[in-house]
N, C-alpha and C positions, 0 to 999 in steps of 0.2 A: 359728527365724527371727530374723532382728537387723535391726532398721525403722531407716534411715536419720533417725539422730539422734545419733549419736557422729562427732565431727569429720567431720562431711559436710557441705559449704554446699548448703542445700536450694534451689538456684534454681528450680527448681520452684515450690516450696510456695511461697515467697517472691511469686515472678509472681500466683499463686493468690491471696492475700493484698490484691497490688495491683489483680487484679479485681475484687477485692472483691462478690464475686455467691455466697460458698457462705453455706447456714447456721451457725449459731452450730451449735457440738456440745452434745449434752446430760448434762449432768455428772449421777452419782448422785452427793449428799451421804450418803446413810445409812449407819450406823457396822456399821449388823445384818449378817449374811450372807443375811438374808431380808428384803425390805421388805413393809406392811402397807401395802396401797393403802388400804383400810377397812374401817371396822367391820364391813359385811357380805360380803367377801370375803376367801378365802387372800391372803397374802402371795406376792408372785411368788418362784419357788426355781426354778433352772434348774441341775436334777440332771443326773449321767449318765443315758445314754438305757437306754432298755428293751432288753433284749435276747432278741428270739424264738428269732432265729437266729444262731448264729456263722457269719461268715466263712471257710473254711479255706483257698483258694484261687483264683485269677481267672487265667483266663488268655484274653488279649485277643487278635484281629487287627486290625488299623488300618491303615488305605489313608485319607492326606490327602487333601480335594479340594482343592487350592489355589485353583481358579477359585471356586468356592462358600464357599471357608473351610468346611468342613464335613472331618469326619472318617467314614467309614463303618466298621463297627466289628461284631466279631461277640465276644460274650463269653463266656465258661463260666464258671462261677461256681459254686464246691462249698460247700456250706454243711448244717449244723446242726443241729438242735434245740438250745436251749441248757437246755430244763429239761422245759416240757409238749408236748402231742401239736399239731401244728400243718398246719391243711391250705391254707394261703397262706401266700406268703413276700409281701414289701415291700421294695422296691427302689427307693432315691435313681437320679431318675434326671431333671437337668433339661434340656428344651429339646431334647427328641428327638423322632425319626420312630421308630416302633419297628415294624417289619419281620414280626417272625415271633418267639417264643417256646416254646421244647422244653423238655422233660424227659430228660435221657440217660440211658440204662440201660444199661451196658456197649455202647455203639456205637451205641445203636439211640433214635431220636428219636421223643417221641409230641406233638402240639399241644398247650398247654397254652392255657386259658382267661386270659385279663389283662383289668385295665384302667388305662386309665393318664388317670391324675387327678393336674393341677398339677403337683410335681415327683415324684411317686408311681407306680411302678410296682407295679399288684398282681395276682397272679398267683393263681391258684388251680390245686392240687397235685391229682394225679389222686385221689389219697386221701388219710388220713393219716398224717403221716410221725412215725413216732416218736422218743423222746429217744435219743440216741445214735445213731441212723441217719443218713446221709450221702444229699443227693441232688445231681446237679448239673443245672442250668439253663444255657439255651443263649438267648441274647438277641439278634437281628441288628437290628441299629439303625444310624441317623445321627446322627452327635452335630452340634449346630448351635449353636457356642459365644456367635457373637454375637448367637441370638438368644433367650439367656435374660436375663431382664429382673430380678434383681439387680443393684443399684449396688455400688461400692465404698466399702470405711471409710475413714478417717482411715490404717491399720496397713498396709492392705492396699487397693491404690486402685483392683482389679478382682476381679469374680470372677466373670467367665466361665469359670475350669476354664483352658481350652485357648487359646492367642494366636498369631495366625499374622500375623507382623511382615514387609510391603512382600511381600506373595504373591506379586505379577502383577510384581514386580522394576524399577515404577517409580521406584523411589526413587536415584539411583547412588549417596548420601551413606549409603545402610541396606542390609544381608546381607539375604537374605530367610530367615525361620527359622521356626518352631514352637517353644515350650515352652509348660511347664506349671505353673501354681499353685495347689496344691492345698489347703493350709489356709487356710480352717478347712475347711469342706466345700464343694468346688467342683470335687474331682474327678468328682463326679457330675455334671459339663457332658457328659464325653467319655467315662465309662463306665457301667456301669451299678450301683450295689455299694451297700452300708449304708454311709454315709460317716460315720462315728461314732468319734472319736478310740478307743473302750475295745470298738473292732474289731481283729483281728489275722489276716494273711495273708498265704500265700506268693504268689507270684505269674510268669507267663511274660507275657513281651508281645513278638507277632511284627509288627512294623513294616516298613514296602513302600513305601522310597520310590526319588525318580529317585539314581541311581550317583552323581550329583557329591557327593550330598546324605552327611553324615556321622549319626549318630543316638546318643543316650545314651538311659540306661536305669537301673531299681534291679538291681542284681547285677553278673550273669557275661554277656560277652557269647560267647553257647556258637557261634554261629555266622554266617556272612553271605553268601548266595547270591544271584549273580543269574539271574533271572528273564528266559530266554533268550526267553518269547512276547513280550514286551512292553518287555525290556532294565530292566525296575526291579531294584532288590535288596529281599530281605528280610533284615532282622538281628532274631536272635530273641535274647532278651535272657530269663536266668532269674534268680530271685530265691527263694532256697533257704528261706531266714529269715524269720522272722513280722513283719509292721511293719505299723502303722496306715494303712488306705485312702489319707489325707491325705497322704500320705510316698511315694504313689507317683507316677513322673514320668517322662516323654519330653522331648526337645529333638533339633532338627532343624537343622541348618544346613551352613553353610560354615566351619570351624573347626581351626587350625594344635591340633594335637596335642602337649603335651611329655610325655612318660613320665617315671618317677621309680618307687622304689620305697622299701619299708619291710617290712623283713624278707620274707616270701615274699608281702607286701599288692600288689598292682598299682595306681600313684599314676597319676592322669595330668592334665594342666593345658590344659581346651581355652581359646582365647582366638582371638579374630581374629585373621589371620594379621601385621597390623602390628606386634600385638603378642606374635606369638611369639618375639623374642628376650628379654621380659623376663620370660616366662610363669615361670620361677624364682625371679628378684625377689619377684614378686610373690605366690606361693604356695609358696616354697622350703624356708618354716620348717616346711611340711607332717610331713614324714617325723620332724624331732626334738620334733614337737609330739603327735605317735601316741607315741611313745616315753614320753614323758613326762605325757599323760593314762592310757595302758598301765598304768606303773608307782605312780601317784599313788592312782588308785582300784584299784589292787592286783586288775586287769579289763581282761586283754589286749581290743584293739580286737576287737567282737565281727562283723566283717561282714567280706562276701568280695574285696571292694575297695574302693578312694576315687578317685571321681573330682569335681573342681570346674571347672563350666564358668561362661562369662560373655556372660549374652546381652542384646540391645536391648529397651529400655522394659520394663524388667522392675517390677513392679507392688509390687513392696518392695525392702529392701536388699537381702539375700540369703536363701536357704531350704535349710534339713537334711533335704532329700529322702534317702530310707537310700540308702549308697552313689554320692550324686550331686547335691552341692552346687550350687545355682544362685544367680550372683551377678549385679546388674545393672550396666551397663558402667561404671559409674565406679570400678570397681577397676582398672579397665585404664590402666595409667599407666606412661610408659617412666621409665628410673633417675633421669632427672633430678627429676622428676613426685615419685618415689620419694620424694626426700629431703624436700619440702616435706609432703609426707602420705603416709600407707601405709595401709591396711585390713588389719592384720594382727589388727587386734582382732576385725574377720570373719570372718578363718580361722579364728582359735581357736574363737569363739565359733559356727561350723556345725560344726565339729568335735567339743566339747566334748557339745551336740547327739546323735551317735550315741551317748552314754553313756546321756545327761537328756534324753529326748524319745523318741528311736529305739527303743533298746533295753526302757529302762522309759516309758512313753506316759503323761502324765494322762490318767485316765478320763473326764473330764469338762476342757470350755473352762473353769469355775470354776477347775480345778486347773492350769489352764496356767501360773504361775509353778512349778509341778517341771521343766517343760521350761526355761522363762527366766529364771529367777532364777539357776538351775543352770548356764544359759551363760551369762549374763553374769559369775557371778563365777567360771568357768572364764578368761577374759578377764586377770582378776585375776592367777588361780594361774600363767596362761602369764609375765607380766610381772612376775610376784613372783621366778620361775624363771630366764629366761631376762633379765631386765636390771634383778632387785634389785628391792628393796620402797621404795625412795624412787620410783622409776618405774612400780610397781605404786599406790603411796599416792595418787600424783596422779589414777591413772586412776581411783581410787576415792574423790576426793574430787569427782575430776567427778561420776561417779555420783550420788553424795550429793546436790549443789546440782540437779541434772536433778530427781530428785526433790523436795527442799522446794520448788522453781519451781511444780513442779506441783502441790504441796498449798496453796498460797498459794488454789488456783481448782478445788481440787477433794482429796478424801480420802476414800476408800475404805479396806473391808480386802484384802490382800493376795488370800486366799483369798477369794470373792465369788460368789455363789449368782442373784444378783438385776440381773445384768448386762442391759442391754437388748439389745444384739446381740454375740455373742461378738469384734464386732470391738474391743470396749468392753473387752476382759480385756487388750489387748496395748498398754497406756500403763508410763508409768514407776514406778508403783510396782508389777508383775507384773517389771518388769526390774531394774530398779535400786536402789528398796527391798529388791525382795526376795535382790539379790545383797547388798546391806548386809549385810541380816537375817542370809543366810548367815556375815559374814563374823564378825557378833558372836556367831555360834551355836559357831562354828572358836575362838576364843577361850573362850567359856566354859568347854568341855568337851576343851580341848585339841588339838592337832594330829595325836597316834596317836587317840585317840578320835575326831575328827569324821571323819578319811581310812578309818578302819576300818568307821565305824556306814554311811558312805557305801558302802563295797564290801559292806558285807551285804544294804544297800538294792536297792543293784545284783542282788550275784546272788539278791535272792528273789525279787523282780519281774523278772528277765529276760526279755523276749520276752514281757514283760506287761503291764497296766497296771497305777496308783497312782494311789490320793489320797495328801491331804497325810498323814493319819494313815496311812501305812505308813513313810511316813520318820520321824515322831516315834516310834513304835516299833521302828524300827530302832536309834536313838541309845540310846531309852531299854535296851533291851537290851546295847546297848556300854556306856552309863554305869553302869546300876544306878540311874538317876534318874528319876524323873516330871519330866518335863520340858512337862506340860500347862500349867504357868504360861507358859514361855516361847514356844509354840508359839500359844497364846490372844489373850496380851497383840498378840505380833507380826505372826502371819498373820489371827489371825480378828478383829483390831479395826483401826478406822482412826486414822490421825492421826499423833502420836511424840513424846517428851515435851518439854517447855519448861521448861530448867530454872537456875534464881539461883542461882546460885553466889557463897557470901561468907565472906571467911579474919578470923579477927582472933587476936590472940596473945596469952597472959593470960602476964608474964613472969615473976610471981611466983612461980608453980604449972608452968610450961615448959608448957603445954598450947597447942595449934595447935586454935581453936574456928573447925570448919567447919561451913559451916549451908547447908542445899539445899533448895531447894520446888521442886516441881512446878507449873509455872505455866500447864500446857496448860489446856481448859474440857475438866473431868470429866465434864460432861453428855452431850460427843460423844465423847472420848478416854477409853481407861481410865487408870487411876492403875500406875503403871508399877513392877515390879520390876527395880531395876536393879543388880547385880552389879560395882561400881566399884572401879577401881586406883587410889591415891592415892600419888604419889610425891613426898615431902618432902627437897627438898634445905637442908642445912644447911653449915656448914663441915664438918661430920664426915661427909661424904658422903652420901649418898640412901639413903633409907628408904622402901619403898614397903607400905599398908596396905591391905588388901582391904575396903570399905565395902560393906552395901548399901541402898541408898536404895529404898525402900519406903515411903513417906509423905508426906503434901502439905507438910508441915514437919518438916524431921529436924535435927538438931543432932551431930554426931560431936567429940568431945573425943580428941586425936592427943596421944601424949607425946612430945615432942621434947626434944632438948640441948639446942638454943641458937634463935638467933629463926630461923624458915623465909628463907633468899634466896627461894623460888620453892616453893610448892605447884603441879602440877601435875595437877589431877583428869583423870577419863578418861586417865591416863596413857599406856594404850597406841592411844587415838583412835580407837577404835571405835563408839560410841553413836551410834544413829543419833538426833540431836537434834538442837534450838536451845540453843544455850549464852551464859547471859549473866554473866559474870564480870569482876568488875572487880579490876584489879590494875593497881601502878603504874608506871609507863616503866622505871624501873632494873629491875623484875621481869621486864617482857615481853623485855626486850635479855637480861637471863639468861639466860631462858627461849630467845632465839634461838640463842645459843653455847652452853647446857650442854646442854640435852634431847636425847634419841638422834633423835629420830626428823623424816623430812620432815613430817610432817604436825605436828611442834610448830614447825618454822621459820617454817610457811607462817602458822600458827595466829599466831605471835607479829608476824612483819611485817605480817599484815592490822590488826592492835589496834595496832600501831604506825605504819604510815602518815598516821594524824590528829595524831599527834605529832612528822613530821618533820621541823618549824620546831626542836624544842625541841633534845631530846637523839640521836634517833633518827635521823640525816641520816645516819653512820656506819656506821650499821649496815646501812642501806640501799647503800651504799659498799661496806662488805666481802662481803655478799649476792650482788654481782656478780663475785663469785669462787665462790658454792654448787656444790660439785660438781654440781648438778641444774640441768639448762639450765631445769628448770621454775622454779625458785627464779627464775636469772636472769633467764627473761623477766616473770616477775609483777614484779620491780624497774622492768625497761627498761618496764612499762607504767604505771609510776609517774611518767613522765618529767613532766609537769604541776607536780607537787606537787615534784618533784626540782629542777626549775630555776626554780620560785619560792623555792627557799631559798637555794641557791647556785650560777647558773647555769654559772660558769667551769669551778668542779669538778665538775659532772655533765657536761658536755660535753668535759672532758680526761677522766676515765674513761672515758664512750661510748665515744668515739674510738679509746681505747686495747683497750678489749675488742673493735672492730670489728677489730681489725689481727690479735688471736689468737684470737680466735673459733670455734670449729670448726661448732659447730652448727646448722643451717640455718635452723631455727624463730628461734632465737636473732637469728641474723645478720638474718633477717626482721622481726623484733621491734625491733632496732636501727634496722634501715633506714626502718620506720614512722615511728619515732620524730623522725629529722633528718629526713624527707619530709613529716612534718603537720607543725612547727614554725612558727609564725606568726612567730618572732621573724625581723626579716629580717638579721638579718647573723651568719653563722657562721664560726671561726677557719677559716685556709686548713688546715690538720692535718687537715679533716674531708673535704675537697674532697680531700684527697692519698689521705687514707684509704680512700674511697669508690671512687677511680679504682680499686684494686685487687681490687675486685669488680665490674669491668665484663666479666668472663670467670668468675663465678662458677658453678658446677656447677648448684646452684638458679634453675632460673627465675623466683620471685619475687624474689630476691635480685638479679637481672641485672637485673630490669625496672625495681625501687626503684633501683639504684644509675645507671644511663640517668637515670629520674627527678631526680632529686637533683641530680647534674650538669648536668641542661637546665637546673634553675630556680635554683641556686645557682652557678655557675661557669659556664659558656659555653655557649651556643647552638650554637657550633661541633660541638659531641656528638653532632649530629642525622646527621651524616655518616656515621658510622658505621654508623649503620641502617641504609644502603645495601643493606648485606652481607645484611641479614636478610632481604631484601623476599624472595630467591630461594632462599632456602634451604628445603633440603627438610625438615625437620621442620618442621610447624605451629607448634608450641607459639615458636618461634624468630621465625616471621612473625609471630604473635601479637603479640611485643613490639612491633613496629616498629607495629605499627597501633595497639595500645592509646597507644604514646607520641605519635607523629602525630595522633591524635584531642586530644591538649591542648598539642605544641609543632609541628607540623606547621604547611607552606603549601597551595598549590595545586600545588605539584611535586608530590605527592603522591597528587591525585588518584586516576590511575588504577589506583596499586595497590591502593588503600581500598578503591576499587570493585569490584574485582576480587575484592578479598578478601571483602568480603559477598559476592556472586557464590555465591564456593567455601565459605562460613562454615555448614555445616548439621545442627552437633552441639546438645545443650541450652545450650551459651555462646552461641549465635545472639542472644538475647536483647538481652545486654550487649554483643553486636560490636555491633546496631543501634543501641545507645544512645548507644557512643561515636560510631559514625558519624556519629548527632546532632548531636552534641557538636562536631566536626570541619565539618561543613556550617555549623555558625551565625558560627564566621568567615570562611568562603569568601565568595567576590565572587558577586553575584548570577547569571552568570552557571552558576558553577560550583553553587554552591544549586541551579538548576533540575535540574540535570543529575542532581545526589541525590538530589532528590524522585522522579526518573523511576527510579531506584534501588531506593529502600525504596519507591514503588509496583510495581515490579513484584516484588516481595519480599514483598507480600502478596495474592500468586496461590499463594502456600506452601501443599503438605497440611498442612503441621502450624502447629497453631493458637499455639504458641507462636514462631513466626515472623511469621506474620498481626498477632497484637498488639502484637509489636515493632514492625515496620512503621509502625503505627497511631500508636502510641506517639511513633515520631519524627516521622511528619509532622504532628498534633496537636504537637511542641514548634515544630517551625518556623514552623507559623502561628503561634503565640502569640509566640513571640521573635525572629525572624526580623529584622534589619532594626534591631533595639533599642541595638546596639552603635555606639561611635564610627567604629569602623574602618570600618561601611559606611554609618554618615547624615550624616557630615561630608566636609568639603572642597570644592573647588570644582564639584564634578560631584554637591552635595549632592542637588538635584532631581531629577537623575536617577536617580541610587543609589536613591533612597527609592520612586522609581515600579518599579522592577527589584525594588526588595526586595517589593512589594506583588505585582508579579507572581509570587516565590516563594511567598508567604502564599496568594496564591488558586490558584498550582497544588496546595498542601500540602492546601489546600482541597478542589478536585477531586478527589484520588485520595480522600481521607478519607472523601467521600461515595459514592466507587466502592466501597470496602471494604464500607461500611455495606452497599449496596444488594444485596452477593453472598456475607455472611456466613452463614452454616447454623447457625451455632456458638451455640447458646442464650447460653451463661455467657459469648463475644465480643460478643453483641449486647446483651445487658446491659451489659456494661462501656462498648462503645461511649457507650452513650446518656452515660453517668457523665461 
């Protein structure tokens, strides 16, 4: 699974936020893998689960009720002993009607005894069934997703199992569909089974729905009949290969198909059909990204096909269901979309998934960093591969800072026993520490050695599960090394080291006296073994010394030729740390031209940016040539401290990198730059410049340079929009509204209007706000007319339309009427009595809202 937190704007979470109605979350501090509530009690430890029975195989029927949202469901389910004699089985099973319960005996059905308590099904077996003995159970239930009473985490923001999005085909702005989300254990809404990740099974699932309907599945789709009494179809779907309960999945909708292949793999790309001409775009790298996890973990892809679908309100980023990715619609972006952002770090990372999750399963939600740690620095390998380790280094320095963010308010161990809800395992240091962790593990012990110890890991766990201790015994066998220090220090403790860094040079003796403490608090954090590269550049070229820092005070004495230009510790920038080293301006600018690596440029321009009055302006200057548009845009967001030192020549470079610029984020990052400038007079070069991104490929980039042009060169600009109002791509109209919301008249009205009207994706939000925004210069008349707008805009099913709504007519009472342009002139008295009329209709509808909201967490916010 990969939780929307990597370049995703969480508008969502964001609104959420401005609600401000949820609880605080509750952070464990404790460093143990076990915590001690007290002296007279065990310590909480949330092991793998017990196992009576093994799973072998399920194979399901399912017939949707869409009118009841209920699924009707008849299960088989083969299972076990997994050690002693056992005469009931137990079956996760929440929020059911359950029907009837058999026993199969080559064909032939007897009644079995149950009862079913909470989410518990238990069954008792006509006799007892012995170890190694097989029986199968026959289960005829209803599954009733939304009426199990489960809330959502932070990671995962439902888990009712089963979702069936606009049933009754109300909605015209929403497909109506089915899917499924099953981790952590919520498959058991819509089946009946042990939902326990260090489960494993094959499985058939026969699905019955209406012919328009398309359907996915884990495997092969072996066939698809329709069903001449009734005109449904059924597609049965098999799944040959063992995989964890959680991992298994259905989706149902109306969905454009692109097929693709990978050696004899059958690929296939479902997307709404708007977005089938990019469905390639946007999951293209598919087929050379199987190629290249195949070859990497030396472990051809292990399943019988890939398919990645993308469906509405989907309850996380996306999910490594085996064989059948599900992503939620904001991947769906046409090429233009493409270039300002991509989710390709998604693909990889569901991808990567069937290796680290699928194939080998943590046994436990403790162990769920071997699933995430594993894809996320899968993410890495793709971007190390396919567009270099300057472009891999960034992604990984993001990583890094996502994680210290979150240790600042919270530090765990990696590995964690003491979790309060397994939704508690899937924050950033399960993801992003622990892809660090990976990355400094790749380094210690090499690149054939960690790609090898990994493909042993692989194939001895296949179609199995793991804790963490099979993968340190996996390396330790490739190295020859106990490697229990580093596996200790990093998964099983919290925290990461804090460490002073200090050079001084004795030049009688030529010795480089390097001195390093450990500055973390020993009390929560261990005392860290750390394994350091030290690269000494000298005129006689670089010299690099392997240190290890093991001690809260250490001293290294380096023999050197001549005095150091530049020590660079951590040389290859791996550690996952705080680092506080002081060195002086000429060292850092060094350090920015001679060091290999992105991550010493980036290292040396951040220590140098409080320097850029002095000597450092220059270098900040040539920066703006870094082969790495990341380099260039960390400059261009400098621009503050850049055109307080010298504003002429940062705005003749801007200028000139805006005219060859290739890059989109880049050319974005520029455009920022001249469009927040408070300074009000800019050279005409920039106006000339800018015009040539009024046809720009990026839509942010077209809407900044519209921008820019309205408020710094001519109003006449506005002309242009014309053309957008009618065009058929949204994203196109979009501009003309977002810009009309701040340079806009009253000509403009009715297409605003119109356009909230038709506006009903999760941007809904932000269209009402600009709308806002646009109504508090309009003439009172025109004001009314808005209000009657965003009031009936909050008669919305969806709640985050409602409090948009809310939102704007709450600003217009309060601002309404505040402006020159409508309390002055000679018709002052009456403007002012018109404006008061807008304020008390903004008033009216607000208390209409109130009186007819359902919405617990709306009606809280209301009263706010």
């Amino acid at each position: 699974m990969k939780i929307n937190s990597s370049r995703f704007i969480y508008f969502l979470f964001i609104v959420v936020f401005f609600i401000n109605s949820c609880g605080t979350t509750k952070q464990n501090g404790n460093n143990n893998s076990y915590s001690q509530n007290s002296m007279n009690e065990r310590p909480v430890y949330k092991g793998s689960a017990n196992r009576n029975f093994n799973l072998v195989h399920t194979k399901l029927q399912l017939y949707p009720d869409w009118g009841n949202r209920y699924v009707s469901g008849t299960a088989y389910i083969t299972l076990t002993p997994h050690r002693y004699p056992q005469n009931e089985v137990i079956l996760d099973a929440r929020a059911m009607i359950i029907s009837e319960v058999n026993q199969v005996n080559n064909g032939y059905f007897s009644e079995l005894g149950y009862q079913y308590e909470g989410d518990s099904l238990i069954i008792n077996l006509d006799g007892i069934c012995a170890p190694y003995d097989t029986i199968e159970i026959m289960v005829d239930y209803i599954a009733r997703p939304e009426e199990q009473e489960k809330t959502g985490g932070t990671a995962i923001r439902g888990r009712q199992g089963l979702f069936f999005i606009d049933p009754d085909g109300d909605d015209p702005e929403k497909p109506t569909q089915i899917w499924t989300q099953g981790e952590t254990s919520n498959n058991s809404v819509w089946f009946p089974t042990i939902d326990q990740p260090n489960q494993k099974m094959t499985q058939e699932i026969y699905l019955t729905v209406d012919t328009n309907y398309i359907t996915l599945s884990n495997g092969i789709l072996v066939s698809s009949l329709v069903n001449e009494s009734n005109g449904t179809r059924t597609d049965y779907w098999r799944q040959s290969l063992p995989h964890a309960p959680y991992l298994t999945m259905i989706a149902v909708g109306e969905f454009a198909v692109v097929n693709d292949q990978w050696n004899d793999i059958e690929l296939k790309y479902m997307v709404e059909k708007e977005y089938e001409p990019f469905a390639k775009d946007i999951f293209g790298n598919t087929p050379e990204m199987l190629d290249f996890f195949s070859k990497t973990f030396n472990y051809e892809f292990p399943w019988e096909k890939y398919s990645q679908i993308v469906v509405r309100d989907f309850v996380s980023g996306a999910m490594e269901n085996t064989t059948a990715v599900v992503y939620g619609e904001f991947v769906q972006l046409d090429d233009r979309e493409l270039l300002d952002n991509d989710y390709e770090d998604f693909v990889a990372h569901e991808l990567m998934h069937h290796w680290f999750g699928d194939l080998v399963t943590c046994e436990s939600w403790a162990n769920i960093p071997l699933n995430e740690a594993f894809a996320t620095y899968g993410e890495y390998l793709w971007f190390e591969y396919k567009y270099g380790m300057d472009y891999a280094d960034n992604e990984g320095l993001y990583d890094l800072q996502l994680y210290l963010k979150e240790s600042v308010k919270k530090q765990v161990n990696i590995i964690r026993f003491d979790y309060e809800d397994p939704d508690d395992m899937y924050d950033r240091h399960s993801y992003q520490k622990g892809g660090r962790v990976l990355h400094m593990l790749r380094h210690y012990v090499g690149d054939e050695a960690f790609f090898n110890a990994c493909s042993v890991y692989l194939k001895r766990r296949s179609y199995k599960t793991a804790e963490i201790h099979d993968l340190r015994i996996a390396f330790e066998e490739v190295t020859g090394e106990d490697l229990n220090w580093f596996f200790d220090q990093w998964f099983f403790a919290s925290g990461h080291p804090i460490l002073n860094i200090e050079y001084d040079y004795n030049q009688e003796d030529l010795l480089l006296i390097l001195s390093v403490s450990q500055d973390q608090n020993l009390s929560t954090t261990p005392l860290y073994k750390l394994p350091v590269a030290v690269d000494v550049y000298t005129d006689n070229g670089v010299h690099r010394t392997m240190i290890e820092v093991d001690k809260k005070q250490q001293t290294f004495e380096l023999s050197v030729n001549s005095k150091p230009l530049l020590v660079n510790f951590d040389a290859e920038k791996i550690l996952v740390c705080e680092k506080k080293e002081i060195k002086i301006t000429e060292e850092w600018i060094y350090q920015y031209y001679n060091a290999p690596l992105y991550l010493d440029r980036v290292e040396a321009l951040l220590a140098l940016e409080d320097r850029i009055k002095d000597d450092s302006f220059d270098v900040f200057m040539d920066a703006l040539n870094d082969p790495s548009p990341d380099i260039r845009q960390l400059v261009i967001d400098r621009w503050d401290l850049l055109t307080k030192t010298d504003r002429d020549r940062t705005i003749e470079i801007f200028t000139d990198l805006l005219l060859k610029e290739h890059d989109s984020k880049v050319k974005f990052a520029l455009m920022e730059s001249f469009v927040g400038d408070v300074h009000p007079r800019h050279p005409a070069s920039v106006s000339k410049a800018v015009m040539n991104l009024r046809n720009d490929p990026s839509y942010l980039v077209q809407t900044l340079s519209y921008q820019y042009l309205l408020e710094r060169d001519s109003s006449d600009w506005i002309s242009e929009l014309i053309n957008f109002e009618t065009d058929s791509n949204y994203k196109v109209r979009e501009i003309a509204f977002y810009l009309y919301s701040i340079f806009g008249d009253e000509d403009q009205y009715d297409f605003m209007a119109s356009y909230i009207a038709s506006e009903k994706g999760t941007s809904s939000y932000q269209s009402l706000t600009d709308f806002t925004e646009y109504l508090l210069s309009c003439s009172p008349e025109v004001a009314l007319k808005g209000c009657e707008v965003l009031g009936e805009e909050s008669d919305s099913d969806a709640w985050i339309i409602r409090l948009g709504a809310y939102r704007g007519l709450e600003r217009l009472n309060a601002e309404y009427g505040t402006s020159n342009q409508v309390q002055n002139g000679p018709d002052a008295e009456r403007n002012q009595m018109l404006s008061e009329n807008v304020r008390k209709k903004a008033t009216q509808w607000m208390n209409i809202i109130r009186s007819r909201e359902e919405n617990e967490l709306l009606k809280n916010a209301f009263k706010q």
